[in-house]
N, C-alpha and C positions, 0 to 999 in steps of 0.2 A: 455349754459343756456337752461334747459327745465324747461317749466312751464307746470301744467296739464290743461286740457282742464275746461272751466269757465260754471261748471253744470247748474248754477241758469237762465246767463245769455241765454245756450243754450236751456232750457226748453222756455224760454220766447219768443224766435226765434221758434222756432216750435209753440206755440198754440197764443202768441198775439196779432199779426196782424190779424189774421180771428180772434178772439173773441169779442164778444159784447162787456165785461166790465175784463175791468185791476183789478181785485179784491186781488193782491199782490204789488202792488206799493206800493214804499217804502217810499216817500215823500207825503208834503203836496200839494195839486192840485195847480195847475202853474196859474200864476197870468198872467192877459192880459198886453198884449205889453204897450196897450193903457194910462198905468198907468206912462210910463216912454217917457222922451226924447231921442230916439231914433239916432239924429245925432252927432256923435263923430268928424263930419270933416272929412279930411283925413282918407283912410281907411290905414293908414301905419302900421308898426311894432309899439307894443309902445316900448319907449326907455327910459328910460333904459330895456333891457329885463326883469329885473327881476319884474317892475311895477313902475309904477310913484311914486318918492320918497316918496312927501308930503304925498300921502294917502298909502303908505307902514305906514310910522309914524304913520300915524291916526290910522291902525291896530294896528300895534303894540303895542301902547297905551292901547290895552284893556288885554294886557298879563304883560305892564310893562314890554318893550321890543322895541327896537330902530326901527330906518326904515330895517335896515343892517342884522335883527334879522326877517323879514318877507320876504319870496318869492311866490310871487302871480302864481298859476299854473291853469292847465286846470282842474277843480273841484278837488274832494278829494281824486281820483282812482290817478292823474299824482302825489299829493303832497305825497301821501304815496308810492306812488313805486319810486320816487325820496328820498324819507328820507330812504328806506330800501337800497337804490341804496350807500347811503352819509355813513348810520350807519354798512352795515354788512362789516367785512373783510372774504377774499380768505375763503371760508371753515368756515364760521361764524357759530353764534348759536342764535337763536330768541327762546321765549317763548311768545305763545299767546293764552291768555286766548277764551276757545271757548265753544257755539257755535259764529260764528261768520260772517261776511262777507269775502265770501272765498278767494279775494283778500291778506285780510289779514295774511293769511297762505300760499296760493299758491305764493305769490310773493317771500315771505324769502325764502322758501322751494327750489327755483330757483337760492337763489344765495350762500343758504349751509343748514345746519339741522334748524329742530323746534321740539320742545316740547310743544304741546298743556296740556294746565291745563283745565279741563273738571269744565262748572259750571251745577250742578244738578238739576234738577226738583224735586220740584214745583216750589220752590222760587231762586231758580239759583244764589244763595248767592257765592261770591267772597271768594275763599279761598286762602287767605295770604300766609300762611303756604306751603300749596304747590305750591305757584308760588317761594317761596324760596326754597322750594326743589328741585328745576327744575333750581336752577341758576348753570354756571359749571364756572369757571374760561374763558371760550373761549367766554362766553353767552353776546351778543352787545346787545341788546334792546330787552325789553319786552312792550309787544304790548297789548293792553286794547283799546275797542269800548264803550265808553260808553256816553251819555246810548246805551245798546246795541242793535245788529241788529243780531237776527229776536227777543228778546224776551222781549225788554221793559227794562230790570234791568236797574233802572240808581244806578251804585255803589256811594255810599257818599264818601264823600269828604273825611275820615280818613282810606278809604279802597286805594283811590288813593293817600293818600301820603304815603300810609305804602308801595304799591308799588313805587312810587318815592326814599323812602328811601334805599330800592332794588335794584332797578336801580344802584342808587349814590354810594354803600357802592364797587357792585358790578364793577364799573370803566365804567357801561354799561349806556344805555338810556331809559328811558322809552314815547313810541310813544302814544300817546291816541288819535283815532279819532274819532272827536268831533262833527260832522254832526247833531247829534239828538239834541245837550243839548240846545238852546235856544227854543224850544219847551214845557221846563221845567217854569212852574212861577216862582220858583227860584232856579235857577239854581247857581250851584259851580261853584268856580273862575276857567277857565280854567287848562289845566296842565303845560301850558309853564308857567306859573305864577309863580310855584313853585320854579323851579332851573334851573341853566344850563345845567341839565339833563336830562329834559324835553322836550318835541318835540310835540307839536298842529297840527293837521289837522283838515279840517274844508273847507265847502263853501255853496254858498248861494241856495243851490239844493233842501236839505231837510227841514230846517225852516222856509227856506225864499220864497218855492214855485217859483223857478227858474232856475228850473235845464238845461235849454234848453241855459241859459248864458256858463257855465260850465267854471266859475270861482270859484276858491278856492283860498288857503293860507296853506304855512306850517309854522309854528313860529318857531325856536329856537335860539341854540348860532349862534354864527358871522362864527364859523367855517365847525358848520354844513350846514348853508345855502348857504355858499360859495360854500361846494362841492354837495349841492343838486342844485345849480344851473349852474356850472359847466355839471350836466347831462341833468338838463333841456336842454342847446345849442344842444343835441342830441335829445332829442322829441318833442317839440311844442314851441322850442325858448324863444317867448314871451308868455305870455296871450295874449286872443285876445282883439282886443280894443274896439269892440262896449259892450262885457261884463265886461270890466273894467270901462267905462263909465257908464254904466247902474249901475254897483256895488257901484258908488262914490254914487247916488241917493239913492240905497236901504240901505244903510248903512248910510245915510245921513237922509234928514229932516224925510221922511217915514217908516223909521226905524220902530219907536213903534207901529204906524200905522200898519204897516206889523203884526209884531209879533202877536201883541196882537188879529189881525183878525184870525191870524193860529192858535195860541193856544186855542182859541174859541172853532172856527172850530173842533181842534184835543180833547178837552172836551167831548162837544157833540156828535161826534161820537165814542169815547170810551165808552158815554154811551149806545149809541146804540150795539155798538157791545158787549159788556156786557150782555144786556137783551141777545142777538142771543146766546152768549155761554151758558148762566143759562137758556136759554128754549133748549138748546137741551142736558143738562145735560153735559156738556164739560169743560173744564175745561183750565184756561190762569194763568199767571200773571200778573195783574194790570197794562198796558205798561205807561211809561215814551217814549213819539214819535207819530208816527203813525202805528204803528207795533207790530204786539201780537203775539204769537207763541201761540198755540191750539191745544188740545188734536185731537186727529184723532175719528173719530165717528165710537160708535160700529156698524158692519156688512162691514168691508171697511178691505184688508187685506193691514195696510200701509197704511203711507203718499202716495206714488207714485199712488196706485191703486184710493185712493178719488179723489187725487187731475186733474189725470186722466179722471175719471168719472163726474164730477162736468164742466172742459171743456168741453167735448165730449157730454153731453147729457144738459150743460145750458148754453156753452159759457161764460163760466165765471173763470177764470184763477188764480189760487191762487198757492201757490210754497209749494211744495212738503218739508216736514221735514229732511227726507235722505239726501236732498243736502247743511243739514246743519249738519249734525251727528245723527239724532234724528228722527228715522223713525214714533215716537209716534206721530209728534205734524205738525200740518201743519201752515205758515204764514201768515196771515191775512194781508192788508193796510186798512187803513179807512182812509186815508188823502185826497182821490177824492171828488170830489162835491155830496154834500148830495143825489141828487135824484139818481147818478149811484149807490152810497154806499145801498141804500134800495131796487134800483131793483136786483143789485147784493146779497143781504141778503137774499132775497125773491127767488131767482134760488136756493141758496146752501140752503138752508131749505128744499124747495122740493126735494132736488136728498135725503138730508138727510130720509127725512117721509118715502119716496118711497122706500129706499132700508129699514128704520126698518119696 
């Protein structure tokens, strides 16, 4: 098994620790401790490994999917390399729609081919068509982020069963993770909803402003889950318990409360970063999340070289477009707390003035 090395991740290891402001972060700002009960008891294994049954059910529930149908993992990076671990055979085949979160691609790629379906600029529209050209007879799961990461699309809901229908005709799976969509006001029924063909990832990192838990879930069939958790006993066993504790809460009374403070939040500063793109003549897609992918500013040669100079002369760290295919467009986050998001706005303007 070789995987390639995790670009986005190692850009962020070199400039984030020394930089003032995180101006690529991909989630909404992390909610204080203070807001939850903290003592779980016992700091033991939970058991059953896979998460405590009742609240496995209560998930499950929102897929129309049993407790047996849900396995509670260390956020959405363990539940997706466990479901490619479960869905690819010896020499497999994955198609995944990109650009995308390179996990996504780098993970299959490690345990046999991919066929990326490229979605286009401006409006990064999902094409059907060639996600069924790209099916072969050998092809396990085709893979969808939606809404996506780094460019907002969120695909409708008749573009994700026309892939589902793909998937199913094809003997294959269709993976969709699901990290951004309750960010949405109304958001589509999940994709495990649809069929047994289906496979949900998801946790409470990016809508829920708690990534620091690094609890997830992957929902599917009885069979899948069985052998995604089968590979779990090989990386992190259980979930851990003070973030399965803390999960029953936020997924409990606080729930709406939660949400509805983040999608606020993720509103208003879409509209702020809107103004920033249309005064500096740039150009996005409208994000569904907290995440915009944006044209690169003329006098800048590259994503790499802006996004470069933008650390280096405001300490301000935003992720470079190349390390997602797209050297046109650089990542934006807006989901931090309002006064970092305006001081950060106000550095990357200046390097912009300066260099037109």
């Amino acid at each position: 098994m070789d995987i390639a090395e995790f670009g986005l991740e190692r850009w962020f290891a070199k400039y984030e620790h020394e930089a003032d402001i995180m101006l690529a972060e991909s989630g909404i700002r992390s909610l204080d401790a203070s807001r939850f009960d903290l003592d779980p008891g016992k700091l033991g294994y939970v058991i059953p490994t896979n998460g405590d049954p009742e609240f496995r059910a209560e998930v499950g529930e929102r897929y129309g999917r049993s407790a047996d149908e849900v396995l509670f993992t260390c956020g959405t990076q363990e539940a997706n390399f466990l479901a490619f671990a479960s869905l690819m055979d010896d020499d497999g085949h994955a198609i995944v729609v990109t650009p995308t979160y390179q996990a996504l691609h780098a993970v299959p790629e490690s345990f046999g081919e991919v066929t990326r379906v490229s979605l286009e600029p401006p409006s990064w529209e999902l094409d059907v068509d060639a996600v069924a050209d790209a099916v072969r007879p050998e092809t396990d799961v085709i893979v969808l982020n939606n809404p996506n990461n780094p460019t907002g699309r969120y695909h409708p809901r008749e573009k994700v069963e026309a892939l589902y229908d793909l998937a199913e005709d094809a003997d294959a799976h269709l993976l969709c993770d699901e990290v951004y969509r309750l960010l949405d006001d109304d958001p589509i029924p999940p994709a495990a909803s649809l069929g047994e063909r289906a496979v949900s990832t998801t946790s409470l990192t990016k809508a829920y402003g708690l990534a620091g838990l690094r609890f997830g879930w992957l929902v599917g069939s009885e069979d899948v889950v069985e052998e995604a958790w089968n590979w779990k006993d090989y990386t992190t066993i259980s979930p851990g318990i003070v973030g399965q504790h803390v999960a029953k809460q936020a997924l409990g009374d606080q729930e709406d409360e939660i949400l509805s403070e983040n999608r606020d939040l993720a509103k208003r500063h879409r509209d702020r970063v809107r103004a920033f793109v249309d005064d500096h003549d740039l150009s996005w897609y409208d994000p569904v999340g907290v995440n915009g992918f944006v044209s690169v500013p003329d006098g800048f040669d590259g994503s790499r070289e802006f996004c470069r100079t933008v650390v280096e002369e405001e300490s301000v760290v935003l992720a470079p477009g190349d390390l997602f295919g797209y050297d046109d467009y650089f990542r934006i986050g807006f989901g931090l707390p309002t006064d970092e998001l305006e001081e950060g706005l106000a550095r990357v303007s200046a390097c912009i003035e300066r260099r037109r």
